[in-house]
Each structure stands twice: as C-alpha cells, then as structure tokens.
C-alpha positions in Angstrom: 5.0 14.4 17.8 1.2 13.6 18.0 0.6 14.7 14.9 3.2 12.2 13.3 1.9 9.2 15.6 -1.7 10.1 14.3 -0.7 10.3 11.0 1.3 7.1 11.0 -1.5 5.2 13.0 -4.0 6.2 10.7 -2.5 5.5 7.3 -1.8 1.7 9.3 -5.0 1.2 10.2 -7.1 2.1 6.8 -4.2 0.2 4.9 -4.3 -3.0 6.7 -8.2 -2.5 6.8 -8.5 -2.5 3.5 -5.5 -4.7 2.4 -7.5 -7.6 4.9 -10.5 -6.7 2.5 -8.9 -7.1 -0.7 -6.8 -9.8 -0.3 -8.9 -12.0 1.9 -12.3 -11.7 0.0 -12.2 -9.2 -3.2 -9.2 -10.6 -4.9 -8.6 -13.5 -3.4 -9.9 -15.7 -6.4 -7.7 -13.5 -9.0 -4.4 -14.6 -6.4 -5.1 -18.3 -6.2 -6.3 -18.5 -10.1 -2.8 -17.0 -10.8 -0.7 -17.8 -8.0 -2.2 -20.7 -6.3 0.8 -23.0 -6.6 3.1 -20.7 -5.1 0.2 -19.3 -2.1 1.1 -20.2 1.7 -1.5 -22.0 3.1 -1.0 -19.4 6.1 0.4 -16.2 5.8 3.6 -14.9 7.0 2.8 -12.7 9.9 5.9 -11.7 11.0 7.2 -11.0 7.2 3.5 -9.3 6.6 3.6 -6.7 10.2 7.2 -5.6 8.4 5.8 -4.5 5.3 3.0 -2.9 7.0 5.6 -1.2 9.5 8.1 -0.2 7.1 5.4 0.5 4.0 3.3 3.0 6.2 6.2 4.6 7.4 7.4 4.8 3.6 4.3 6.8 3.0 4.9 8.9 6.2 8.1 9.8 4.7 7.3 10.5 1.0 3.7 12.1 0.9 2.5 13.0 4.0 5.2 15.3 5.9 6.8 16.8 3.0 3.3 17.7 1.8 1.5 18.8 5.1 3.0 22.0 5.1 2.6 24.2 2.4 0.5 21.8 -0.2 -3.0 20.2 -0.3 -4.1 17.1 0.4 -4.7 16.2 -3.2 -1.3 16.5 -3.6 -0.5 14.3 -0.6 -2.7 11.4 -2.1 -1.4 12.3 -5.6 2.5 11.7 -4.4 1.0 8.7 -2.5 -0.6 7.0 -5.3 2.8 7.4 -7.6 5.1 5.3 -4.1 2.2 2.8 -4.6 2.4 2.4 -8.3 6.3 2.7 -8.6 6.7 0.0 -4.7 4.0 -2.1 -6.1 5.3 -2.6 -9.9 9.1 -2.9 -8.4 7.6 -6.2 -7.4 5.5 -7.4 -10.3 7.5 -6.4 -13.2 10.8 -8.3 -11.4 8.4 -11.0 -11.3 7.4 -10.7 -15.0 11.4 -10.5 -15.6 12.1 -13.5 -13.9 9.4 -15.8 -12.4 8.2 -18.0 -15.8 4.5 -17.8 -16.3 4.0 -14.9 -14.0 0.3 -13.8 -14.6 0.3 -10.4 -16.8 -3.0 -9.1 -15.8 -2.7 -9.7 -12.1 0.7 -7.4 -11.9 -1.4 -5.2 -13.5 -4.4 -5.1 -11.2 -1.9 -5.4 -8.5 0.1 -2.2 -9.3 -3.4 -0.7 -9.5 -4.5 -1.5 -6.0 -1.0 -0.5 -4.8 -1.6 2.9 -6.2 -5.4 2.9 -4.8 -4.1 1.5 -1.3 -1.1 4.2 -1.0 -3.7 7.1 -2.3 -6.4 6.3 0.2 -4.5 5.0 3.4 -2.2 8.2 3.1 -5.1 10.8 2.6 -6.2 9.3 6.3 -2.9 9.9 7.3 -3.3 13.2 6.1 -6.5 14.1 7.5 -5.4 12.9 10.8 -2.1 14.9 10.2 -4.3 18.2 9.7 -6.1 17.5 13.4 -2.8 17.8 14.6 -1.6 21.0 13.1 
C-alpha cells in the first residue's frame, strides 16, 4: 500500500506544483488574452481539488501501476504523456466544437502542457513508486 500512497502523493504534489506555476505566472497572460471574459475572478477550489483528486488518480491508474512492473519508466511517462494529450484535447476541441471564438492556439498549447504535466507529474509518481518496490 505504501508504494501506491507514495506514488499517488507524489504525482499530486509535482502536478499541482507545477500547474500553480503555469497557470498563475507562465501562462497566465495567454488565459486572460484568450479567455479573459469567461475567467473567474477566483478560482473554483472545490471544483479544482476534484480534478486534482480524480486526474492524479487517473494517472495512477493508466501509467504508473500497469507499467511498474515489468516496463521502464520511459514507458510510464510515455503512456502518461498520451492520458494528458487525449484528457486535455477532450476539453479543448469540445470547446473548438462548440464555444464560438474559442482561441485555436491556446487549445493547442493547452493540450501540449497537459501532455508535459501528465509526462512529468507521473514519472515522480513513478520514481516514488520504484522506492517502494
């Protein structure tokens, strides 16, 4: 069991670490050039601990366990980085499909980041995963 809280806590902290980075000071111009008129002034807590919750455990799930066993951790962040491109452009291209003037180029950075995110928060998990084993 320790090495699945590890892993889980791990991937969680890196991801919100680095989500914190991106969207409060690296992107945050790109979000509020695009999508300033729909932007909270505050954020959602409650509705942003979910996706954290239920996101990391996503990655749990689909890369890290059925890859700690017999494959490497390249394919851990490889399988990772494919559940962050395919979760991230479920999102933006339904937006392109039915939001009018949804910003092209920021789905596109957007499914990028959720393919860099998932790659680097699961290798953590990984790595923490490993200690365990």
């Amino acid at each position: 069991m320790n090495k699945y809280l590890s892993a889980y806590l791990a991937t969680a902290v890196v991801m919100i670490a680095l989500d914190m980075l991106w969207l409060g000071v690296i992107a945050k111009p790109l979000y509020q050039q695009g999508l300033g008129h729909l932007m909270a002034e505050r954020p959602n807590l409650v509705a942003a601990a979910a996706f954290y919750v239920l996101y990391t455990f996503g990655l749990l799930l689909f890369s890290i366990v059925p890859n700690a066993v017999d494959a490497g951790w390249l394919k851990t962040t490889t399988t990772a980085a494919m559940f962050g491109l395919i979760a991230y452009a479920t999102y933006d291209l339904s937006n392109l499909a039915t939001l009018k003037d949804w910003p092209v180029m920021l789905s596109l950075i957007d499914m990028a980041w959720g393919a860099t995110i998932s790659a680097v928060s699961a290798t953590a998990g990984r790595i923490a995963w490993d200690r365990f084993a």
